[in-house]
VOMI-515113 format. One record per residue (C-alpha): x, y, z. Coordinates in steps of 0.1 Angstrom, whole numbers, padded with zeros to 4 digits, always signed. Layout:
BEGIN
XYZ
...
//
This chain:
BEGIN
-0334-0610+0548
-0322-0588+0577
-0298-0618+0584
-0287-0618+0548
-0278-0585+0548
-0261-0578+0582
-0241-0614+0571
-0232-0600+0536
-0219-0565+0557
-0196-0582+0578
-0183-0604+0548
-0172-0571+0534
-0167-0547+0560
-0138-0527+0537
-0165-0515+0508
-0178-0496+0534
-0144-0479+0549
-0145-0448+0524
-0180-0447+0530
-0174-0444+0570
-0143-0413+0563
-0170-0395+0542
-0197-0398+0562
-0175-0392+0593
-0158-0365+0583
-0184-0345+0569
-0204-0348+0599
-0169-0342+0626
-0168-0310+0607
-0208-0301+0611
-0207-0312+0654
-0169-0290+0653
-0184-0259+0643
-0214-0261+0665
-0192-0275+0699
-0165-0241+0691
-0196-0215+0685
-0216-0228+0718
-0181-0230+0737
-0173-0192+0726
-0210-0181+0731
-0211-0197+0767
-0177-0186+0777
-0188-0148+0766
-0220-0151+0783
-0202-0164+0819
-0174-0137+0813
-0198-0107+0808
-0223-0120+0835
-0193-0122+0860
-0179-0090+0849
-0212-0065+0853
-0227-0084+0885
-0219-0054+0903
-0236-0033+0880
-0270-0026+0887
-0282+0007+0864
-0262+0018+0834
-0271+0051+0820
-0263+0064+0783
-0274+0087+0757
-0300+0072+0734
-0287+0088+0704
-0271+0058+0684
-0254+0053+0653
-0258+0019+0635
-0225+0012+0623
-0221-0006+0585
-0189-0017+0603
-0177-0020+0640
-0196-0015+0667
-0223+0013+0671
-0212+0042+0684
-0236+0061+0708
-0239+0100+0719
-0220+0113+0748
-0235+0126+0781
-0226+0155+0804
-0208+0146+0838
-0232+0166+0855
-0256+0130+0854
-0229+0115+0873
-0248+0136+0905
-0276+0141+0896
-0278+0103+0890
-0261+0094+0926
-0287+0117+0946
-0315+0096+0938
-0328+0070+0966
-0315+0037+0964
-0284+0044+0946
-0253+0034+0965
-0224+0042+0943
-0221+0063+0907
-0188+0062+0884
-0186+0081+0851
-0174+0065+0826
-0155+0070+0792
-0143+0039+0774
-0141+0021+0739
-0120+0046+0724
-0089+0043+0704
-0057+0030+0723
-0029+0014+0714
+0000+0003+0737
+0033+0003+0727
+0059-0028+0739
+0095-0027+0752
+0106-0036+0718
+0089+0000+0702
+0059-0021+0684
+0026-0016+0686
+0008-0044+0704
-0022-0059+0688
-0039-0050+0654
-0059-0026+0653
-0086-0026+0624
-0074-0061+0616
-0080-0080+0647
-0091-0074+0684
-0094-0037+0686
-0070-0020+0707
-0092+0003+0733
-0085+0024+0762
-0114+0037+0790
-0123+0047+0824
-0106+0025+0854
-0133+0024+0880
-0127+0029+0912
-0155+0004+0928
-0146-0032+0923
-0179-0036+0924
-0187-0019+0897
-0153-0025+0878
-0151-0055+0856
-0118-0052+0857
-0095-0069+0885
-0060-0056+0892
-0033-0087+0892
-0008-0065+0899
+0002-0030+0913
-0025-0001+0921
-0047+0019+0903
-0037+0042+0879
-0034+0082+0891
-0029+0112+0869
+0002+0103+0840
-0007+0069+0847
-0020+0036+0830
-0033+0002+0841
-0033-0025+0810
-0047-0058+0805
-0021-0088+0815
-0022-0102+0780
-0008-0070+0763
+0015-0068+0793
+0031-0102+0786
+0031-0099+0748
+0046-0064+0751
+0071-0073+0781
+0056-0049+0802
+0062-0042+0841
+0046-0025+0870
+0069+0009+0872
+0079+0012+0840
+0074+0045+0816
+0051+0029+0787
+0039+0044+0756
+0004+0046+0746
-0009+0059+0710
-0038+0083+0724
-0040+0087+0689
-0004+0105+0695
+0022+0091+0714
+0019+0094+0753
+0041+0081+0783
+0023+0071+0812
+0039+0053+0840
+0027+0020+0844
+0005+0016+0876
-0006-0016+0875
-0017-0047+0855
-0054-0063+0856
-0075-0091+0841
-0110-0091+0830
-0133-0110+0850
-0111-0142+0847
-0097-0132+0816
-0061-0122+0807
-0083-0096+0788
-0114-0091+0769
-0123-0113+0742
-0084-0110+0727
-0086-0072+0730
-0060-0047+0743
-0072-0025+0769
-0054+0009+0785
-0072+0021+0814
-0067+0058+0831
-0085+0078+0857
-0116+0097+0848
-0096+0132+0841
-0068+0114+0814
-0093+0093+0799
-0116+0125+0795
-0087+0146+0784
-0074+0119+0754
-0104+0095+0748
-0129+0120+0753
-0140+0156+0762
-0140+0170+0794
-0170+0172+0811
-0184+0144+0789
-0189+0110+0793
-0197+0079+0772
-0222+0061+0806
-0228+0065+0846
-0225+0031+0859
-0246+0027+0889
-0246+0003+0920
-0276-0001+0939
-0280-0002+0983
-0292-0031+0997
-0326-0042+0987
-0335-0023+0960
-0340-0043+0924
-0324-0033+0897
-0358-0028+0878
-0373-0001+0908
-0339+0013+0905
-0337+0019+0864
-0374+0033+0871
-0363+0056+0898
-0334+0071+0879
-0350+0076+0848
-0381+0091+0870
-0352+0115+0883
-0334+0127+0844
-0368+0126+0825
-0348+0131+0800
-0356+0114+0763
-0321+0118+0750
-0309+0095+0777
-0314+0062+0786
-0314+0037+0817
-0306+0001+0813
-0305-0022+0842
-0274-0043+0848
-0290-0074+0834
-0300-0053+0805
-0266-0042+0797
-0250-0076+0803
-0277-0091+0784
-0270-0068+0752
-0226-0077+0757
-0240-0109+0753
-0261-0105+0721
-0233-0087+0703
-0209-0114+0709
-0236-0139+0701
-0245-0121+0668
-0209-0127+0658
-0208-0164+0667
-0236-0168+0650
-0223-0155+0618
-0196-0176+0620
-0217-0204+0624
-0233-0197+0597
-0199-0193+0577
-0183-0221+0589
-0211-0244+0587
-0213-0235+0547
-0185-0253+0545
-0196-0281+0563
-0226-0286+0544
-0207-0283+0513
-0185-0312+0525
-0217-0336+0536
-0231-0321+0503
-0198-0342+0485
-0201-0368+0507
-0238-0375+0492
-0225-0382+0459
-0197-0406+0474
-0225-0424+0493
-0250-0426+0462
-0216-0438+0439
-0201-0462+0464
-0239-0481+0467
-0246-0478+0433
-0214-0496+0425
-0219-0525+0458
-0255-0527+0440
-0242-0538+0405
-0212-0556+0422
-0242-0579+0439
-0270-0577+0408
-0265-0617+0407
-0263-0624+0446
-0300-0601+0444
-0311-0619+0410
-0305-0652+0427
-0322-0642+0459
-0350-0635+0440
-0351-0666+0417
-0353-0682+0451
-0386-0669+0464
-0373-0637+0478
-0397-0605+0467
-0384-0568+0455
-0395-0556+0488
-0379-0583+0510
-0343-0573+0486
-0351-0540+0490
-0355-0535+0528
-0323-0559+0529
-0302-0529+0514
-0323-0505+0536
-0309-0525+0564
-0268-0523+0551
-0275-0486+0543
-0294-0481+0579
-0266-0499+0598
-0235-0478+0578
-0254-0446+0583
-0257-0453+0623
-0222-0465+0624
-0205-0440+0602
-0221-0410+0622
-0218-0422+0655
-0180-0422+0645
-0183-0382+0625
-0200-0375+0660
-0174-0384+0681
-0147-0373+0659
-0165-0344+0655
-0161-0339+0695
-0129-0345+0696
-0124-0317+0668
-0142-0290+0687
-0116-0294+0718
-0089-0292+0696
-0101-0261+0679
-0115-0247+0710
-0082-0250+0728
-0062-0230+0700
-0087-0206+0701
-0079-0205+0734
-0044-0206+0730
-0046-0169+0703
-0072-0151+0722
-0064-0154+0760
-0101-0165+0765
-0107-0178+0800
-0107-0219+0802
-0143-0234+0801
-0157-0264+0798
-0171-0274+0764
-0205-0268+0755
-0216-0306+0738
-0255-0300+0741
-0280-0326+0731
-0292-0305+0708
-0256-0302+0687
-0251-0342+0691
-0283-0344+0676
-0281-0326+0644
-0249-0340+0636
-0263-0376+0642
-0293-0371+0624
-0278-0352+0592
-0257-0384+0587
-0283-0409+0590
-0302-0386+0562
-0276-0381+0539
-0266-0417+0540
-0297-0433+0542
-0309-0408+0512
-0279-0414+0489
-0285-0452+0493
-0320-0457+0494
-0321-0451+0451
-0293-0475+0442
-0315-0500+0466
-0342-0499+0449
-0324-0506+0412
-0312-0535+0430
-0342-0546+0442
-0357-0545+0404
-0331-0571+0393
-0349-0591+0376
-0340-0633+0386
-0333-0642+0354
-0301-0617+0358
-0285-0642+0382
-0278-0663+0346
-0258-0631+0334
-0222-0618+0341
-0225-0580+0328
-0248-0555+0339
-0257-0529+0309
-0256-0493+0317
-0280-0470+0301
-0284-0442+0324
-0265-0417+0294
-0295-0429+0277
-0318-0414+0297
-0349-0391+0282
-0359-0382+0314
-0322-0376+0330
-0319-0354+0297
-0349-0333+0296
-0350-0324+0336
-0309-0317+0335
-0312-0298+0299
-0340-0276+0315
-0327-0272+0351
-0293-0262+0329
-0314-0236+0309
-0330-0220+0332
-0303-0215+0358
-0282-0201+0335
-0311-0177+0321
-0317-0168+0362
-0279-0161+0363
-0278-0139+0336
-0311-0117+0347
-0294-0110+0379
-0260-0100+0361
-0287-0072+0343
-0302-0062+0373
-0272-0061+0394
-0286-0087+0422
-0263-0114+0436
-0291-0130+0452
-0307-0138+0419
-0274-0146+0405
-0266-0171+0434
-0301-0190+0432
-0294-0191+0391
-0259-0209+0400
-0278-0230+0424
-0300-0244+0396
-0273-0246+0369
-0250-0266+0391
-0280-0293+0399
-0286-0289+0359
-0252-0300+0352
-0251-0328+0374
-0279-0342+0367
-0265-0343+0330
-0236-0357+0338
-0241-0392+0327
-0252-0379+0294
-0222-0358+0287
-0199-0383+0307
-0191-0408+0275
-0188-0380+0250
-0164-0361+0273
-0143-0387+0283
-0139-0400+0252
-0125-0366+0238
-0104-0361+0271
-0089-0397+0271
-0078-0391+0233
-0042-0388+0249
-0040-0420+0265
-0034-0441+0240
-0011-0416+0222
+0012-0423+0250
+0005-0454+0264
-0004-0473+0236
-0030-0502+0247
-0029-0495+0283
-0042-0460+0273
-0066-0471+0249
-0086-0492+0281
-0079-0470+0304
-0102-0445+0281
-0125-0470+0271
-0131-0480+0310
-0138-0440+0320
-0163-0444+0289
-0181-0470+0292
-0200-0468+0323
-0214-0426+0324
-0233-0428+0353
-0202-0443+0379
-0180-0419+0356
-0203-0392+0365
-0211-0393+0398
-0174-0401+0407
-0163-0369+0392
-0194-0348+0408
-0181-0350+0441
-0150-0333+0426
-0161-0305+0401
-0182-0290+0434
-0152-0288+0453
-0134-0274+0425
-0160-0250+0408
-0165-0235+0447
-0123-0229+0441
-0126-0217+0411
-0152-0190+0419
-0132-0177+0444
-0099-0177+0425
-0113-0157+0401
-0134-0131+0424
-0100-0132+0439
-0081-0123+0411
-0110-0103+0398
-0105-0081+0434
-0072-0079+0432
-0070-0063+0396
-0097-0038+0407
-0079-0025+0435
-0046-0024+0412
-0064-0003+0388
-0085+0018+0414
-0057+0029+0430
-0033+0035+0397
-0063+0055+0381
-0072+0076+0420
-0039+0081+0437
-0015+0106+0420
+0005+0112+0451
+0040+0095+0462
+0035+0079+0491
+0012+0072+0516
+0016+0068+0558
-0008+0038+0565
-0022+0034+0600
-0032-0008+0589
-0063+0004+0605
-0095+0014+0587
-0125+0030+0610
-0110+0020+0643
-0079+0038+0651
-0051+0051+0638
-0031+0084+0638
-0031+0116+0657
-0044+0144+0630
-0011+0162+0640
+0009+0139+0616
-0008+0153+0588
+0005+0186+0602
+0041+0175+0609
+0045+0163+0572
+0028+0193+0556
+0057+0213+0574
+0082+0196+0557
+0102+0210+0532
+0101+0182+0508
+0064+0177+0506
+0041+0201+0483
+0004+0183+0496
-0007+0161+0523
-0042+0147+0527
-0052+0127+0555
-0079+0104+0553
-0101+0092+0581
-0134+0070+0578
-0163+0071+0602
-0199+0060+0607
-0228+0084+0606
-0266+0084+0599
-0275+0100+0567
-0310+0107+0555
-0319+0076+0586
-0294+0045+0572
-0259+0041+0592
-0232+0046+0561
-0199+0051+0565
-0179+0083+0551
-0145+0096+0545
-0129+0132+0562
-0105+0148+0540
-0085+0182+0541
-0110+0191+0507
-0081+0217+0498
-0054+0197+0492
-0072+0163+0484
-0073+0170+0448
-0041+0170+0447
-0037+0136+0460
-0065+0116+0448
-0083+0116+0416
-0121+0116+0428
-0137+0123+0393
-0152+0157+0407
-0183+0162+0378
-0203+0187+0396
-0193+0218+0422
-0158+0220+0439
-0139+0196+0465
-0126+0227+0477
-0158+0240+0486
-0165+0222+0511
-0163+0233+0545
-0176+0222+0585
-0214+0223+0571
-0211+0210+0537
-0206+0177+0526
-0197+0160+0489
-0213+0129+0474
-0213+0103+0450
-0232+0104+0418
-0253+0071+0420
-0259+0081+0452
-0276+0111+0439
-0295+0098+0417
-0310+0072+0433
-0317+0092+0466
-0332+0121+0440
-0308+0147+0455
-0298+0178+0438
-0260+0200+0438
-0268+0227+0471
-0294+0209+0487
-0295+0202+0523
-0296+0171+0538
-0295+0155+0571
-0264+0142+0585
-0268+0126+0620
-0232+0124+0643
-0230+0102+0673
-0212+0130+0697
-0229+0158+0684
-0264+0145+0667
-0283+0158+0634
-0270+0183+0617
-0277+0199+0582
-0252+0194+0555
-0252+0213+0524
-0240+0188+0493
-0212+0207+0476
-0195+0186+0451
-0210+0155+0433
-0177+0131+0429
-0174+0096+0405
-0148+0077+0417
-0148+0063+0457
-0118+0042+0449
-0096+0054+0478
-0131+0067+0498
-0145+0034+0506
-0177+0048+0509
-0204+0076+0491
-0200+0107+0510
-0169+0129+0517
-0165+0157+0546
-0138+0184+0554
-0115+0180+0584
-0128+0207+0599
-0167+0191+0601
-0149+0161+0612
-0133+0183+0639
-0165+0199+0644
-0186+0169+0655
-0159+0143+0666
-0138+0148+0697
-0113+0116+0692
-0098+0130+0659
-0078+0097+0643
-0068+0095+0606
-0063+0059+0587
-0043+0073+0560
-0022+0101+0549
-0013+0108+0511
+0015+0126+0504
+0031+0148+0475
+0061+0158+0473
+0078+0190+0460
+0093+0197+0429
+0125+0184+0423
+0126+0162+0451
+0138+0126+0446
+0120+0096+0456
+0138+0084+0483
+0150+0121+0499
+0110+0122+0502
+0109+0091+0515
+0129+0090+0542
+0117+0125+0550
+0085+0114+0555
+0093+0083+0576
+0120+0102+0596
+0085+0126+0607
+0064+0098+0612
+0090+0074+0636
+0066+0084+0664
+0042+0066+0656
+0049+0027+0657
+0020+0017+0636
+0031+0038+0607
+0037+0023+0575
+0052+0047+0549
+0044+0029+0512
+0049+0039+0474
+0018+0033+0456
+0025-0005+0445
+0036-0018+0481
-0001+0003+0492
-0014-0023+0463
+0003-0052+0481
-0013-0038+0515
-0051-0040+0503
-0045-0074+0480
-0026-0093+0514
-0062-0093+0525
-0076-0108+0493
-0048-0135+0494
-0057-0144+0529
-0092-0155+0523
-0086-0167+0493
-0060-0192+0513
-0084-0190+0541
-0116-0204+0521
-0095-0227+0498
-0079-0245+0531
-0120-0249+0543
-0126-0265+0507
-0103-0291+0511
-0122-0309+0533
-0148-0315+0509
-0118-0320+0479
-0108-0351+0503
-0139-0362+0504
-0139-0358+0469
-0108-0381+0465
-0118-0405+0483
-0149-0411+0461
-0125-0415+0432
-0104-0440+0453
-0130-0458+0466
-0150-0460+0427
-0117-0475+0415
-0113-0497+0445
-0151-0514+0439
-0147-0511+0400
-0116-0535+0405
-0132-0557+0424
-0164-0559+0401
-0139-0564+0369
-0113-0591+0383
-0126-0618+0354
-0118-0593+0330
-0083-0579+0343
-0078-0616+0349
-0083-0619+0311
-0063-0589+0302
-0033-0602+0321
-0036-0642+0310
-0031-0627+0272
-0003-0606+0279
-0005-0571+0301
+0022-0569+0322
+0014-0558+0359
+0030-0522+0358
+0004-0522+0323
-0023-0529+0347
-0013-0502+0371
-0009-0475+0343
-0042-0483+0329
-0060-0477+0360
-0042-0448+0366
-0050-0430+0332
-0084-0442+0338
-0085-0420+0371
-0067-0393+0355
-0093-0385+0332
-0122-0394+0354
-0104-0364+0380
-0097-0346+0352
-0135-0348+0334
-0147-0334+0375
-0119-0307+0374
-0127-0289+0342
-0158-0292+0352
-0158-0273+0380
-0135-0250+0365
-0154-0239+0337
-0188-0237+0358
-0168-0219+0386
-0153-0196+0356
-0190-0187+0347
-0202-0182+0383
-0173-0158+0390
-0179-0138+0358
-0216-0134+0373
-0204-0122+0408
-0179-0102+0396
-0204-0083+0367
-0235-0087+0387
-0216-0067+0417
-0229-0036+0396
-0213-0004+0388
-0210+0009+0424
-0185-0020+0432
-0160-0008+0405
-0151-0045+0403
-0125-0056+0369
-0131-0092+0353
-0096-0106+0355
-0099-0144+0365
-0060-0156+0376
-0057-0177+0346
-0023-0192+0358
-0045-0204+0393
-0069-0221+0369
-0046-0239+0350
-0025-0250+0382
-0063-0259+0399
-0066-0283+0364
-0030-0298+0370
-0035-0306+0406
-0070-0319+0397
-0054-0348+0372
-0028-0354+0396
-0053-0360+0426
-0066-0387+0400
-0036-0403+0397
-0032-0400+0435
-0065-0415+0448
-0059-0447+0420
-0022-0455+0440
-0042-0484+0459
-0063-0495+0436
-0036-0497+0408
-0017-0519+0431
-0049-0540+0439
-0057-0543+0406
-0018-0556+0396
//
């Protein structure tokens, strides 16, 4: 039997193509993900291992805040460590250090290079004197002195940038520094795709920092003493608990986790996607077999009328399934290979990261092999054993009945598996949990597919009812051919409506975002215009420009807005600084209890479901924990509604911000202007004072609209292009179910064309017959993707502020393209069929 079936493969090797570019790709995009997310984790690891092998202590304060977003931001320490540190035995060398601040360098051409808040972060630190210590390597000129600035060689070539020449840097204002010198990192053009300005100790102090204060010591040890004994001995030597000594391999070890937290995520992001594509390729496997199995149910009939048992027949379709599977995933694993090095070199290519070989472990081959042989051998191994219950009297007939829409069993698990994900969906919608939301969708989707032969033949039959309105005959089998078998109908379209109900999820939390914002910001901002920094929580402007434009005599109010991360009441949160006595002026915050103007450098205003659920009450004091300057007491002195324009629950002067932040930056500035001033006399007012600053952005209120919904446009783009995959896959199904469904009706076309139907007939009808099979898949997806969105969007709760408004016009252009992917897939089987 093995013979039979390897000799019935090779007789038709081109069944099986589809089958190979679904498995394949589904697993090249599964082994690509985890080849780019080792490579970056590996090349991280070597670059921050070569970088701090000089570096043998590291000492810090132990007062940290965990960041909601960024990195975590730790307390400062007092230069006086830097001796106190160097005197004990064994030390050979001790640096202090300030760096990871806010720096942005400006080009020849006046722009800011990099983007800051949007991208690699744009930093500036402490350029250390001992190359040992340094993990920075000068390529060309000379240390920077006082008035002058060392930069990475990246920014130097994108900003066309030379040794000598009187640069800009945004400190956060505008400084010139003479350009000293030019330097890699480690190997590295620069760090990870970030900018980097480095000064000596007493600028970086003076514009990064405080003076007298650092941000670490960085210690190098003599000869013979381990880093361990030398961690010991320092810390021995400070006994002090609000600081804290990490040995070299400590603090390389914990650059490395951070970078390998964020590979990981991506991983985990990416590789979504590629389940979702070997998730589509399942139900191409289980379709395209299902189809070969009724194709062959006389060749297995007559096998068995010949002495051949339901096991012998079924370990004979094991054995074509078993030798696709092993074929088609060697080739997804090499693909897949291929993939990574492509991806990995434009990496590469946009962040400057140092050339390294690719990381192909056993382990990654492995999983990508071994989730193909699964899926494949898992989709095939049902439709092998229907075949193997042909019974041999079936050899004597020429059509194969299909009941599976007939099915009490296929009914009552889809009908309940239907029911209760959509009762799961709507509990988390009441209780404001996407978790329980998501699992609800989880079920319903399984629900719906497992009904889909049931549903397939009354749908299709109401969908087709145009086909023979226009095409007369042609239309009327073209419907009857989409009816008439539910379960290759089904599973054909299955493979689509994923794809498309994952697309039209996100088009409508898309559209959904995009409304919100539109209406958070008509309903909060009752200002004119707005300087925007394109930066939110690292970076931005000097708290000066706020001064500048309040001075001007066409502006009534001005209210900067800066975001930073603190610890309140023991969880990291993020909060907004304000100048409380003019922000009313600017933004509508729905003030319901106390004043905005009361609040002052100890007080501190917060949201109202943040009240209630922490208990709090108007004038109570509660602890507020800053990285520079640690916990402090805060008195709440207004209860707001609205954090439209805040992002986050809790609002603080300018002059507490001031108070417990050295590196003052603001993100935003609203503006006002005075009575009787026109428009665009304010306008250019306001940009003339903020020309300084390269990274300003001076916007009315609908281009600040356009600003925030850019962002939701890109990953919409962004996620629909990493859907395709699995929409290709998709296709091919449909081409490759019209391809076999050709082959396995050739008697009857024959018939069809002997009385009469032209060939372009027979082309249309197969055609329409796709169209609505595409078409039954794509509304599908659309209406289950309508519902799923709906849930997101409502079940985000009240504190998300989120508007239902689905794009209706991206749905209905989603349907189009859906029917005309239909038409598209059925281009080679129309012309096989003619």
């Amino acid at each position: 039997m093995r013979r039979v079936a390897l000799r019935g493969l090779a007789a038709n090797k081109t069944r099986f193509i589809s089958t190979f570019v679904a498995i394949g790709l589904g697993v090249a995009f599964l082994v690509s993900v985890l080849i780019v997310s080792g490579t970056v984790s590996s090349t991280f690891d070597t670059l921050f291992a070569d970088a701090n092998k000089g570096t043998d202590a590291f000492v810090r304060s132990s007062s940290v805040i965990r960041s909601e977003f960024g990195q975590d931001r730790y307390g400062r320490i007092d230069q006086s460590l830097v001796a106190k540190v160097g005197s004990v035995p064994g030390v050979r060398v001790t640096l202090g250090d300030v760096g990871g601040e806010y720096a942005r360098i400006v080009g020849s051409d006046g722009k800011a290079i990099g983007s800051s808040g949007q991208g690699p972060p744009t930093l500036g630190g402490t350029w250390l004197s001992d190359e040992g210590l340094s993990p920075w390597r000068l390529a060309e000129g000379a240390p920077p002195g006082p008035g002058e600035v060392v930069i990475d060689r990246a920014s130097a070539r994108d900003g066309k940038l030379e040794v000598g020449q009187t640069i800009t840097v945004l400190v956060p204002q505008p400084e010139t520094f003479v350009l000293s010198g030019i330097a890699r990192f480690g190997s590295a053009d620069n760090q990870g795709g970030a900018s980097w300005a480095l000064f000596d100790l007493p600028t970086a102090q003076k514009y990064l920092a405080s003076p007298a204060k650092l941000d670490a010591v960085v210690v190098a040890a003599q000869p013979g003493v381990s880093q361990t004994e030398l961690a010991r001995r320092i810390s021995e030597a400070v006994n002090d608990s609000g600081i804290s000594v990490l040995t070299g391999a400590q603090r390389t070890k914990e650059a490395q986790d951070q970078v390998a937290g964020f590979t990981q995520s991506l991983t985990v992001f990416f590789g979504a996607f590629a389940g979702i594509a070997v998730v589509v390729s399942s139900f191409v496997i289980y379709n395209t077999f299902s189809i070969i199995v009724a194709q062959r149910g006389r060749e297995m009939a007559l096998l068995r009328a010949i002495g051949a048992s339901r096991a012998q027949v079924l370990r004979a379709n094991a054995v074509e399934a078993a030798v696709v599977s092993l074929l088609a995933s060697t080739l997804g694993v090499l693909a897949g290979v291929g993939l990574g090095a492509l991806l990995t070199g434009v990496l590469k290519s946009t962040t400057q990261l140092p050339s390294s070989g690719l990381q192909i472990t056993a382990g990654t081959l492995a999983l990508g092999f071994g989730v193909g042989v699964f899926v494949t051998m898992a989709s095939a191994m049902w439709p092998a054993v229907r075949g193997s219950r042909v019974p041999p009297l079936a050899a004597m007939r020429d059509v194969a009945i299909d009941t599976s829409g007939r099915s009490r069993v296929r009914l009552g698990l889809g009908l309940a598996a239907a029911a209760a994900g959509v009762a799961v969906v709507l509990d988390g919608v009441s209780a404001d949990d996407l978790g329980i939301v998501g699992l609800g969708a989880l079920a319903l989707l399984a629900g719906v597919i497992m009904l889909g032969p049931v549903i397939a033949g009354p749908v299709t039959r109401v969908l087709g009812l145009p086909a023979p309105a226009v095409k007369g005959v042609t239309g009327a089998i073209a419907r009857q051919n989409a009816m008439r078998n539910p379960q290759r109908t089904a599973g054909t379209a299955a493979a689509l409506l994923i794809g498309v109900t994952l697309v039209s999820a996100i088009a409508v939390l898309a559209g959904s975002l995009k409304a919100s914002i539109d209406d958070q910001i008509s309903r909060s901002f009752v200002g004119d215009v707005t300087v925007n920094s394109g930066s939110f929580g690292e970076g931005g402007f000097s708290h000066d420009l706020a001064g500048q434009l309040s001075r001007l005599p066409e502006v009534a109010a001005v209210a900067p807005f800066a975001y930073l991360s603190v610890e309140i009441d023991g969880d990291g949160q993020n909060i907004a600084a304000t100048d409380a006595a003019t922000a009313g002026k600017l933004i509508d915050l729905g003030v319901r209890e106390g004043k905005l103007t009361d609040l002052d450098a100890r007080s501190v205003a917060v949201i109202d479901t943040r009240m209630r659920s922490k208990g709090w009450r108007l004038g109570q004091e509660i602890p507020v924990r800053f990285a520079e300057t640690g916990l402090q007491k805060m008195r709440i002195a207004a209860v707001f509604t609205r954090n439209d324009l805040t992002n986050g629950d809790y609002i603080i002067d300018d002059s507490a911000y001031a108070a417990n932040v050295a590196n003052v930056v603001d993100q935003l500035v609203f503006v006002k202007f005075a009575p009787g001033v026109d428009f665009t006399r304010g306008r250019d007012a306001v940009a003339a004072a903020a020309k300084l600053y390269p990274q300003a952005k001076v916007q009315d209120q609908q281009q600040l609209k356009e600003t925030y919904t850019q962002q939701v446009n890109f990953f919409l783009s962004f996620v629909v292009v990493l859907l395709m995959l699995s929409i290709i896959i998709a296709v091919i199904g449909i081409a490759n179910t019209l391809k076999l469904s050709v082959h396995e009706r050739i008697r009857e076309l024959g018939l069809v064309r002997a009385v009469g139907m032209t060939r372009r007939q027979t082309r249309s009808s197969v055609r329409w017959e796709a169209a609505i099979i595409s078409v039954f898949g794509t509304m599908g997806g659309i209406t289950l993707g309508f519902f799923f969105g709906w849930a997101f969007v409502t079940g985000a709760g009240e504190a998300a502020h989120l508007t239902f408004q689905p794009q209706y016009g991206l749905l209905f252009g989603i349907l189009v393209v859906g029917g005309l992917v239909g038409v598209a897939a059925a281009r080679k089987p129309a012309k096989r069929a003619a």
